[in-house]
C-alpha positions in Angstrom: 171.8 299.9 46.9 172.4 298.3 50.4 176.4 298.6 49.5 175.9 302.6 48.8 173.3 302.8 52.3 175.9 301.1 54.5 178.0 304.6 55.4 174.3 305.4 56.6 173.8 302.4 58.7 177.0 303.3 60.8 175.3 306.5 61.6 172.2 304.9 62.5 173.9 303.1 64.3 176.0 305.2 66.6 172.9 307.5 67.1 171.1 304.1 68.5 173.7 303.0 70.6 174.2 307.1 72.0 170.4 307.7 72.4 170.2 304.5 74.7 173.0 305.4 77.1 171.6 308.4 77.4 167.8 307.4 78.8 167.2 306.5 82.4 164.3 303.8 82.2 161.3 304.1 84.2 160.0 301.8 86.3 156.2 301.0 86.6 154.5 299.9 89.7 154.1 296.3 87.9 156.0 293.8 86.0 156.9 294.9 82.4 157.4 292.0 79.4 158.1 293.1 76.3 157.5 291.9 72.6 159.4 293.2 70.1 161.7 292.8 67.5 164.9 293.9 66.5 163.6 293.6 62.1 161.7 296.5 60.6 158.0 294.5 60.1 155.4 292.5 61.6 156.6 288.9 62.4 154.0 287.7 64.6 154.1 289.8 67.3 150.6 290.5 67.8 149.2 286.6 68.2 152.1 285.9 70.5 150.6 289.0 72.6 147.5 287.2 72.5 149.1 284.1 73.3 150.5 285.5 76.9 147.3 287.1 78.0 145.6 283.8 77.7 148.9 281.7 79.1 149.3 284.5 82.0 146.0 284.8 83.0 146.2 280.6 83.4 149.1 281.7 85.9 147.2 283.9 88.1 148.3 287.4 86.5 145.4 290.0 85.0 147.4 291.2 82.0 147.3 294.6 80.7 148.9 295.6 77.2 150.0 299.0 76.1 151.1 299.9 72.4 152.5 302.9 70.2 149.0 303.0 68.2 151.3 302.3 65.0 149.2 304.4 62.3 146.6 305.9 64.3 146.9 309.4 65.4 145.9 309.2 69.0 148.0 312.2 70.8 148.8 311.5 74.1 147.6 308.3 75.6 144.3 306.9 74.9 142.5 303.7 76.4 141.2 301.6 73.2 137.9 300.9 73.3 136.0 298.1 70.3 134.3 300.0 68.9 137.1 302.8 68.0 138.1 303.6 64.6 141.2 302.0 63.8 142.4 305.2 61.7 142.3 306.7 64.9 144.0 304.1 67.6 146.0 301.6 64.7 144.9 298.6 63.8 147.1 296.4 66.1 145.8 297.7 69.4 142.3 297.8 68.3 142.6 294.1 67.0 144.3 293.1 70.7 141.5 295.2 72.3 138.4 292.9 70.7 140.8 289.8 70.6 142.2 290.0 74.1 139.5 291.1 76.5 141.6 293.3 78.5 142.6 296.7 78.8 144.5 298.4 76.0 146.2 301.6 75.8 148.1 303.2 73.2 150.8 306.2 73.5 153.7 307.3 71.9 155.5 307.4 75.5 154.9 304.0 76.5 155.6 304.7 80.6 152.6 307.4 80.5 150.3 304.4 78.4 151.3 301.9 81.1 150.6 304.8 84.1 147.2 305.9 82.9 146.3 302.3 82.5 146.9 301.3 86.0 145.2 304.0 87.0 142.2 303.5 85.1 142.4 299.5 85.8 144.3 299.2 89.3 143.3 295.1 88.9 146.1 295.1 86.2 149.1 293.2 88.1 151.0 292.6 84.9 151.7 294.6 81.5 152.6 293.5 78.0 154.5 295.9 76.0 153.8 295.0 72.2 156.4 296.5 70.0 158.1 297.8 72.9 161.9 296.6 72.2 163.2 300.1 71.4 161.4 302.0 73.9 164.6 301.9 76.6 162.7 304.8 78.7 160.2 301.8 79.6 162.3 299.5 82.5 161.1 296.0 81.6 161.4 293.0 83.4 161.5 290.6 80.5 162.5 291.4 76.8 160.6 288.6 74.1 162.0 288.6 70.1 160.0 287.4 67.5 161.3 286.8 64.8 159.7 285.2 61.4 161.0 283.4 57.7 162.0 286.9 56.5 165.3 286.1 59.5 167.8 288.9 59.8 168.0 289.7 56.2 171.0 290.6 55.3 172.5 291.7 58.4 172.4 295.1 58.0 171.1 298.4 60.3 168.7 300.5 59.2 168.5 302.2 56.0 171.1 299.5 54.6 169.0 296.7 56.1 166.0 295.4 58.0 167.7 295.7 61.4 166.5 298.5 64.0 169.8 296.7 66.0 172.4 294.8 65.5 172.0 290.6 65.2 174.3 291.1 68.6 171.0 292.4 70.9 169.8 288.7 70.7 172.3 288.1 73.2 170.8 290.2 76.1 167.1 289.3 75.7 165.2 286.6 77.5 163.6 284.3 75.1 163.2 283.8 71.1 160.2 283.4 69.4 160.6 282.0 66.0 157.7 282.1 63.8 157.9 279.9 61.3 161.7 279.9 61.1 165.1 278.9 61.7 167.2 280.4 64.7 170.1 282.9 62.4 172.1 283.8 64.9 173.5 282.8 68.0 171.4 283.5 71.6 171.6 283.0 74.9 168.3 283.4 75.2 165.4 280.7 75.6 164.4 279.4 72.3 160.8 278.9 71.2 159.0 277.5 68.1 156.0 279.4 67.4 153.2 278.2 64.6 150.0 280.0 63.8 147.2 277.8 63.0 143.7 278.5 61.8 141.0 276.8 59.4 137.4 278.6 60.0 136.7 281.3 58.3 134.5 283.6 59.9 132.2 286.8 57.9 133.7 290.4 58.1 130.4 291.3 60.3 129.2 288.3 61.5 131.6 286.3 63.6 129.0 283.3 64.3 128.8 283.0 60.3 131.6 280.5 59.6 132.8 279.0 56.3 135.2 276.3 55.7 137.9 276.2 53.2 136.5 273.0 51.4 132.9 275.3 51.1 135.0 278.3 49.3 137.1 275.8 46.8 136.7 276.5 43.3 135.4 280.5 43.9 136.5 283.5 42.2 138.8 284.4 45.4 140.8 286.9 46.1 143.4 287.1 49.1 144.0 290.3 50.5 146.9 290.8 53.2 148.4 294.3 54.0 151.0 292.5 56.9 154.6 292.5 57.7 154.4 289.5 55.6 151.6 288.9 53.2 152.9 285.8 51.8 152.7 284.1 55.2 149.4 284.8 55.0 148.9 283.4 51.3 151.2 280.2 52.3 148.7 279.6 54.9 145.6 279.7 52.4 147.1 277.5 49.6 148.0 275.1 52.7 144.2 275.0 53.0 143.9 273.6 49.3 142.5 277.4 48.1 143.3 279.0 44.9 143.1 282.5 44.4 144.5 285.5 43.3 146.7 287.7 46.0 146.9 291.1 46.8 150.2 292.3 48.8 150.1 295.7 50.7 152.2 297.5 53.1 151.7 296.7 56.8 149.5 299.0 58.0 147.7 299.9 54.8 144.9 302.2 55.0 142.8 300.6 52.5 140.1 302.5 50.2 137.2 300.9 48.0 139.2 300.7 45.2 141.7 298.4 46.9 139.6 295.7 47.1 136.9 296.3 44.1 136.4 292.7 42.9 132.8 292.1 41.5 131.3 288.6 41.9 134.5 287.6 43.6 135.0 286.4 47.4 137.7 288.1 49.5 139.3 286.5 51.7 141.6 288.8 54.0 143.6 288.8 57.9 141.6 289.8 61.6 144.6 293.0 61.0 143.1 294.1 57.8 139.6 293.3 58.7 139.2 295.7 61.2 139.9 298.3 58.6 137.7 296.7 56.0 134.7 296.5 58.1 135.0 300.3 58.3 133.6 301.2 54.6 132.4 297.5 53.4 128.5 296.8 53.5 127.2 293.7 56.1 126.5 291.8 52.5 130.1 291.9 51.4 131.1 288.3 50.3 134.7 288.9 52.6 135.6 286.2 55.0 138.3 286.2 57.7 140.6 283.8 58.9 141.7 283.9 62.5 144.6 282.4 63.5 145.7 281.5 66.8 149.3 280.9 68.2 150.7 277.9 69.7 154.4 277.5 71.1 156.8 274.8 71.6 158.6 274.1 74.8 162.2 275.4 74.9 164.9 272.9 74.3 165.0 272.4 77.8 161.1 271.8 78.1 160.3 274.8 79.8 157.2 277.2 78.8 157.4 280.4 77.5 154.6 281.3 80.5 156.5 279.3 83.2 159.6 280.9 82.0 158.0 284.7 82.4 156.8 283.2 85.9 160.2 282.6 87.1 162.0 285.5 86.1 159.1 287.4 87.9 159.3 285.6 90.9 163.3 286.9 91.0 162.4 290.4 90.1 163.0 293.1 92.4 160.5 295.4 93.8 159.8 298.7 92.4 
């Protein structure tokens, strides 16, 4: 099937390559970093996000983020608040939002997100682009890749393969993040070893209520992941010593009762896919969550991803 697709990919990519030369970026009145990917899929771009707020606010800077709203239907731009409905702003940005403790916006024109949200939070002296790679009309100041196990697959463009550009556009970004994997292709770009960690469960309603893995051993439980990569996420619980039974969705699923209808079983599910889960499921639902925070290697030449954004910034030109 990849084989008969290729003819395809060549289009693809030729439209890509056309579309970019044609767009004038657009500068914002603060530093841009962006995290992306050049793979169709979640890799772990949202806890690296998380990641730089924390690390960038340790360096003086009050981060902003701005996102597409993948699968929400926000028109226009729309500051995310907690409490919105993720069907409504996507279940990324609303994650970030309660995650991150800083402003959020989401917009399909990612210039007029990061606009209204220095406007609505003039302290912002910094913005994170998540999923921002392909947006060329954004001008950005740094350009971050994550990629995960999954690699480049088999090379391809789009429809043929996983790639939204070619392996070749690792060469003009800033630094590498590889979650959980081995470097496939040759960069000059920084290199960094990502690894997501997490052990405490927490309730679907009640954060304070914790539960450890050794306390839900030998349960009927049931993993439910709708990620880029749900079998990350059901390595990560059989690392744990769990046993269950696992339930892959797409990323981004929109989830209805019937998805996750398991009588006298425990479910044990992502913070992505909980935030769409706590929409419909009572406060007594036996569904635990399992955060995971991100930690990062020094690059080979035992530089910080943070003091590595720092340096480029302090060389960056004015607006």
């Amino acid at each position: 099937m990849a084989c008969l697709l290729w003819p395809l990919s060549l289009v693809f990519s030729v439209l890509a390559r056309w579309r970019r030369a044609r767009i004038t970026p657009q500068r914002l009145a603060v530093p841009v970093v962006v995290v992306g990917g050049i793979t169709v899929g979640g890799a772990g771009k949202t806890p690296l996000t998380l990641w730089l707020v924390e690390a960038l606010r340790r360096q003086g800077f009050q981060p902003g983020i701005i996102s597409r709203g993948y699968g929400g239907v926000v028109s226009g731009v729309h500051g995310v608040e907690p409490d919105d409905a993720p069907k409504v702003v996507g279940d990324e940005p609303l994650l970030l939002r309660q995650r991150a403790d800083c402003p959020v916006f989401v917009g399909v024109d990612r210039v007029a997100a990061g606009q209204a949200l220095m406007t609505a939070h003039p302290e912002v002296n910094l913005i994170l682009c998540d999923d921002g790679l392909q947006h060329y009309r954004l001008a950005r100041d740094l350009e971050i890749v994550v990629l995960d196990r999954r690699g480049l697959g088999n090379g391809w463009q789009l429809p043929a393969g996983p790639l939204r550009e070619p392996a070749t556009r690792l060469q003009e970004i800033d630094a590498l993040v590889l979650n959980d994997a081995v470097l496939p292709a040759p960069t000059s770009a920084a290199v960094f070893q990502m690894r997501l960690q997490g052990e405490t469960f927490r309730h679907l309603h009640d954060a304070e209520r914790t539960i450890s893995a050794a306390a839900l051993a030998g349960q009927a439980l049931h993993a439910v992941a709708g990620i880029g990569s749900p079998q990350r996420f059901f390595d990560q619980l059989s690392s744990l010593g769990l046993q269950f039974e696992t339930h892959a969705f797409p990323d981004h699923h929109a989830y209805a009762q019937s998805d996750v209808d398991f009588p006298e079983a425990v479910i044990l599910t992502t913070e992505k896919d909980a935030v769409k889960l706590r929409v419909f499921l009572p406060p007594e639902a036996p569904v635990w969550v399992l955060p995971v925070t991100a930690t990062l290697s020094p690059s080979a030449s035992g530089v910080g991803l943070d003091q590595l954004i720092v340096e480029k910034l302090n060389g960056r030109a004015p607006a």
